[in-house]
NUSEBA-79174 format. One record per residue: residue in one letter; x, z negated, y negated of N, C-alpha, C in turn; residue number from 1. Coordinates in Angstrom, 1 decimal, always signed. Layout:
N
residuo n.x n.z n.y ca.x ca.z ca.y c.x c.z c.y num
a X Z Y X Z Y X Z Y NUM
...
//
This chain:
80
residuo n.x n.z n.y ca.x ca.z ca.y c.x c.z c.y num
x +81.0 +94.6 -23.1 +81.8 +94.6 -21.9 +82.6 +93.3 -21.8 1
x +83.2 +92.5 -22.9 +84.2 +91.4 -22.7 +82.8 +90.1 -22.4 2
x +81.7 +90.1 -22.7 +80.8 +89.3 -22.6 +80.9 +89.3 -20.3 3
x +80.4 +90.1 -20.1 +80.7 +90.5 -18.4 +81.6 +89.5 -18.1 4
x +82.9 +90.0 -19.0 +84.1 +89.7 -18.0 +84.1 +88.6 -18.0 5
x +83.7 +87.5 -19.6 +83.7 +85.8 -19.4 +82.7 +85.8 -18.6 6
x +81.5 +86.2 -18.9 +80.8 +85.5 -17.9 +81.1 +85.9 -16.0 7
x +81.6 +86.9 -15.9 +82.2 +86.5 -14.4 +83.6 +85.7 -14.0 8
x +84.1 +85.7 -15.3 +85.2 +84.6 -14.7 +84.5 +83.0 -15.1 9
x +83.4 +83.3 -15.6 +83.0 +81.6 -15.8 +82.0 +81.2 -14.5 10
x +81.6 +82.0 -13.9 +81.0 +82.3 -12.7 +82.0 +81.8 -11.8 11
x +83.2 +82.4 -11.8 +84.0 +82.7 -10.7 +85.1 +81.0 -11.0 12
x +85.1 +80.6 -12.1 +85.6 +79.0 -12.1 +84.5 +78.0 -11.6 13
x +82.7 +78.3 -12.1 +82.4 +77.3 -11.7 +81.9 +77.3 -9.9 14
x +82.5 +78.2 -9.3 +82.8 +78.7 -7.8 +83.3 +77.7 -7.3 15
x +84.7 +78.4 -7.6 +85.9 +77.4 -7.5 +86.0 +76.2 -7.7 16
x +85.6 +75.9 -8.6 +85.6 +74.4 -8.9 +84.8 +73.5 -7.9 17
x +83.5 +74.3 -7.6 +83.1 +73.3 -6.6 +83.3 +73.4 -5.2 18
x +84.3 +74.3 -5.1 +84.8 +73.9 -3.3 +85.9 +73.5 -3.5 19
x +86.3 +73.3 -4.4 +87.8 +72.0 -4.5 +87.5 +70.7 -4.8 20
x +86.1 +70.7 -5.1 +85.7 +69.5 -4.6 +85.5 +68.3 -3.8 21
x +85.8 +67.3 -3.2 +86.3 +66.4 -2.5 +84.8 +66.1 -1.7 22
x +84.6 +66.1 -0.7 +83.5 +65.7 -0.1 +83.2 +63.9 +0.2 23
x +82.2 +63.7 +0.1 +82.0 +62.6 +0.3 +82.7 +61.8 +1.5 24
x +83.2 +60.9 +1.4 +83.1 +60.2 +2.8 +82.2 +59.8 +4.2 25
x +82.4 +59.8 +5.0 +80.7 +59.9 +6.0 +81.1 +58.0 +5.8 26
x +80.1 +57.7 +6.1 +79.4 +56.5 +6.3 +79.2 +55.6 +7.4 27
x +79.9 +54.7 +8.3 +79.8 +54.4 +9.4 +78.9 +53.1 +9.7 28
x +77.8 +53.5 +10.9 +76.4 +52.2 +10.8 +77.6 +50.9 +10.9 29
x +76.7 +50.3 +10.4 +76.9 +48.7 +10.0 +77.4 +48.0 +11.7 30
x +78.0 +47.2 +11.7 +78.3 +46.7 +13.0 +77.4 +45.1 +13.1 31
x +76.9 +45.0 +14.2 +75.8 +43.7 +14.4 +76.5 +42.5 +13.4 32
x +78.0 +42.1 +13.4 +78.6 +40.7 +13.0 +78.3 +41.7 +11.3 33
x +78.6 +42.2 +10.9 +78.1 +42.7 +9.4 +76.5 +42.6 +8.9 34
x +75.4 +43.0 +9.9 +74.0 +42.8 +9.7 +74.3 +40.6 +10.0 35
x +74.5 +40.6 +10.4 +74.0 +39.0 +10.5 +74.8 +38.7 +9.3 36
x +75.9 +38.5 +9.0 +76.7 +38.5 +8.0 +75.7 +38.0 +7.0 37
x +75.2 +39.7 +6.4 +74.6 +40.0 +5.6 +72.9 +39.1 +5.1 38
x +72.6 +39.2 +6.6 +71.4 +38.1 +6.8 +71.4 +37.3 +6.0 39
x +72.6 +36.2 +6.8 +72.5 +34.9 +6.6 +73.1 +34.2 +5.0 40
x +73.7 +35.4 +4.0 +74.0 +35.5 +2.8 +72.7 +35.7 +2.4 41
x +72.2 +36.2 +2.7 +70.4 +36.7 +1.3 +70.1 +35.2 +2.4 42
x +69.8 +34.7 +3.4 +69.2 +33.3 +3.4 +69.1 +32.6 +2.5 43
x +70.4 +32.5 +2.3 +71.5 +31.4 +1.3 +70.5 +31.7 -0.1 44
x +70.5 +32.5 -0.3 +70.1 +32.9 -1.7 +68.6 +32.8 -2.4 45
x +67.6 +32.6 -0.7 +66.3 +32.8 -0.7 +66.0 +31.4 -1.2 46
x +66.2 +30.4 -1.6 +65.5 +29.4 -2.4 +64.9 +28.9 -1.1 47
x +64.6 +29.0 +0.4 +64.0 +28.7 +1.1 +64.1 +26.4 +1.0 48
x +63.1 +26.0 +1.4 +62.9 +24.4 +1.7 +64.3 +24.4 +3.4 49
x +64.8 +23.0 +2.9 +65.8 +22.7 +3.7 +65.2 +23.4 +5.2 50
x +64.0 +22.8 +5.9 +63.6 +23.1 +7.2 +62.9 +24.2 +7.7 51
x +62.7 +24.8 +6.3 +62.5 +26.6 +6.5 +63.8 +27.5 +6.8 52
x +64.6 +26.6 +5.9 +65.7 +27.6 +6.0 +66.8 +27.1 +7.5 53
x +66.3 +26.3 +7.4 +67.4 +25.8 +9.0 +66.5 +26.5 +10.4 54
x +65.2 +26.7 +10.6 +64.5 +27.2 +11.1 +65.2 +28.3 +11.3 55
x +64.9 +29.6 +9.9 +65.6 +31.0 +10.2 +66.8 +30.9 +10.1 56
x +67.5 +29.9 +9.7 +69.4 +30.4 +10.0 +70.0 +30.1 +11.6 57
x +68.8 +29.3 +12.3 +69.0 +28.7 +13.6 +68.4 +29.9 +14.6 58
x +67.2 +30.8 +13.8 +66.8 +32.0 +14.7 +68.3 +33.0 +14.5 59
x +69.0 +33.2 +13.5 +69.9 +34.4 +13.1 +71.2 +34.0 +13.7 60
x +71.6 +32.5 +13.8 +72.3 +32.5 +14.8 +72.2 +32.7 +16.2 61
x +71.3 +31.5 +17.0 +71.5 +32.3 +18.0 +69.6 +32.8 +18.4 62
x +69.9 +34.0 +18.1 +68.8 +34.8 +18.4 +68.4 +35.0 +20.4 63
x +67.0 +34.9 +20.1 +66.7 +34.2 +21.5 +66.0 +35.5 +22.1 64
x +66.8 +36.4 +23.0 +66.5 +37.9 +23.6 +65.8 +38.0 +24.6 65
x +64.6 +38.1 +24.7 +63.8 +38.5 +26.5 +64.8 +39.0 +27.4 66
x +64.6 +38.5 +28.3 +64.9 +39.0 +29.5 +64.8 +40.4 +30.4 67
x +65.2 +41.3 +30.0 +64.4 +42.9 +30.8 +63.8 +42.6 +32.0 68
x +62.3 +42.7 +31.9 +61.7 +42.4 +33.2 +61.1 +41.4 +33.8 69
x +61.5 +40.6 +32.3 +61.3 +38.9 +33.3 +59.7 +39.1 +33.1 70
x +58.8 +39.0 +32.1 +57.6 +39.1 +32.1 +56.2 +40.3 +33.3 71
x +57.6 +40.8 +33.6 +56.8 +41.7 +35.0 +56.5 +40.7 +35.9 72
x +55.5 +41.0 +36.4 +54.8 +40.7 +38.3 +56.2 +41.0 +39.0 73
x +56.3 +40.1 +39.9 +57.3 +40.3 +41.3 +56.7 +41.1 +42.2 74
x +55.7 +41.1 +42.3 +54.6 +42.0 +43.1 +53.8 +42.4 +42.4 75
x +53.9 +44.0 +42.5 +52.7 +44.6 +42.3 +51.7 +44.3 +43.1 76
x +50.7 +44.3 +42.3 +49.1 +44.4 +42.8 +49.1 +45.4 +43.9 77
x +47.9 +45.1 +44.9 +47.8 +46.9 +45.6 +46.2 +46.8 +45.9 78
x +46.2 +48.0 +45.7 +44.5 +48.3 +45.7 +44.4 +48.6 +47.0 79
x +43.1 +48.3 +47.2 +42.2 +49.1 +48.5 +42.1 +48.0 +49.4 80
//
């Protein structure tokens, strides 16, 4: 009988114990000036040749964005 009782209060501590537990903190995504940040640090680090590496630190600055749309026809085609 006294075997029960520890084992239900050893039960009943390792319960408890784990909802007094501290939950992790959430994690918030990286903000764009943090990813380039981060980029242009592993650049630095990559051993790249002077005009390799001016190449990609010149794309990660200023990065060169399509235009939405620009590559569309002004006019559709029309059949018939």
């Amino acid at each position: 009988m006294k075997h029960a009782h520890i084992l239900a209060l050893s039960v009943m501590a390792l319960i408890l114990a784990g909802c007094a537990s501290q939950p992790e903190p959430e994690q918030r995504p990286y903000t764009d000036a943090e990813v380039k940040q981060f980029a242009l640090e592993m650049l630095s680090r990559a051993g790249l040749p002077y005009d390799d590496y001016e190449k990609v630190r010149q794309a990660l600055i200023h990065p060169k964005v399509p235009e939405a749309g620009k590559d569309l026809p002004k006019e559709l085609p029309r059949k018939g």
